[in-house]
N, C-alpha and C positions, 0 to 999 in steps of 0.2 A: 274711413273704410266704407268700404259700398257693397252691401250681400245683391248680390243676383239670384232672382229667384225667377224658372219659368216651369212654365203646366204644361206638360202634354197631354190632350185628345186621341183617343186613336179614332183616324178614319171608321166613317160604318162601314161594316164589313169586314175590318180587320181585328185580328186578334192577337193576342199572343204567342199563340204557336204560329206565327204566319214568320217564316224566315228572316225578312226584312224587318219585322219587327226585334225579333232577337239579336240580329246585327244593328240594328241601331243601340239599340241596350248594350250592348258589350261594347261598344266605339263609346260612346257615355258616357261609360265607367271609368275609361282611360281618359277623357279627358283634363283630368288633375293632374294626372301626374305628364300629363304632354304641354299643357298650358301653364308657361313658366310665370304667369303675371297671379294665378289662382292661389292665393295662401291656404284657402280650404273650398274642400268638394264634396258634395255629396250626389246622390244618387240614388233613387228605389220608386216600384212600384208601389202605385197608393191601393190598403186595404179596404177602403170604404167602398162600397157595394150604393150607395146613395148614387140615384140619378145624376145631380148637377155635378159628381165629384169627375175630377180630370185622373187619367190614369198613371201618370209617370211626371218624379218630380229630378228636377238640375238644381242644386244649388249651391251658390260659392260666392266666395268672399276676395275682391281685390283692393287694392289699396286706396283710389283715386280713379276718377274718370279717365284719366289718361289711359291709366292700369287696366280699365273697363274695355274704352275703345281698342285697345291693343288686343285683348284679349278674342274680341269681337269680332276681328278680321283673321284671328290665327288661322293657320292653313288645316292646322288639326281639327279645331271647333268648325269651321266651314265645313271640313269633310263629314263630321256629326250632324249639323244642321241637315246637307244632303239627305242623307240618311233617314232621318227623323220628317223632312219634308214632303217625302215620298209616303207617308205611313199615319200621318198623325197631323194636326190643328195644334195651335199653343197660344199662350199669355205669359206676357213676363210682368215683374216689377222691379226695377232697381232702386232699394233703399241706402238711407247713410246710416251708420252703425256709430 
């Protein structure tokens, strides 16, 4: 099993209540249950108020890299990416579990 984990940044300037930012958050949340290869999802904003902290977290669990890279081109996740690209800076790390 392989957890994916990525950070999102929001752009300076942008906030929370900026529209696009809520629509990425809400496309986000679906993404579990629209990416068939995601055995588990998660999603929320981070509480920490610290300088280096990143503001929004993805994370999910698939099987095998295979299950990863499938995952990674779905048309659902690309439209999130979209979305989140317009808005925000990110890090990922793919671990094995």
């Amino acid at each position: 099993m392989i957890r994916h984990v990525v950070l999102f940044k929001l752009k300076p300037g942008i906030t929370w209540d900026d529209p696009r930012v809520l629509e990425a958050e809400r496309v986000a949340e679906k993404v579990g249950s629209e990416v068939p290869e995601l055995h588990e999802w998660r999603v929320g904003r981070n509480i920490s108020t610290r300088p280096i902290a990143y503001d929004f977290l993805a994370m999910g669990l698939v099987e095998d890299e295979a299950a990863l890279e499938r995952y990674l081109v779905n048309e659902f996740h690309q439209s999130a990416i979209k979305l989140w690209r317009e808005v925000s800076d990110w890090v990922i790390a793919d671990v094995d579990e």
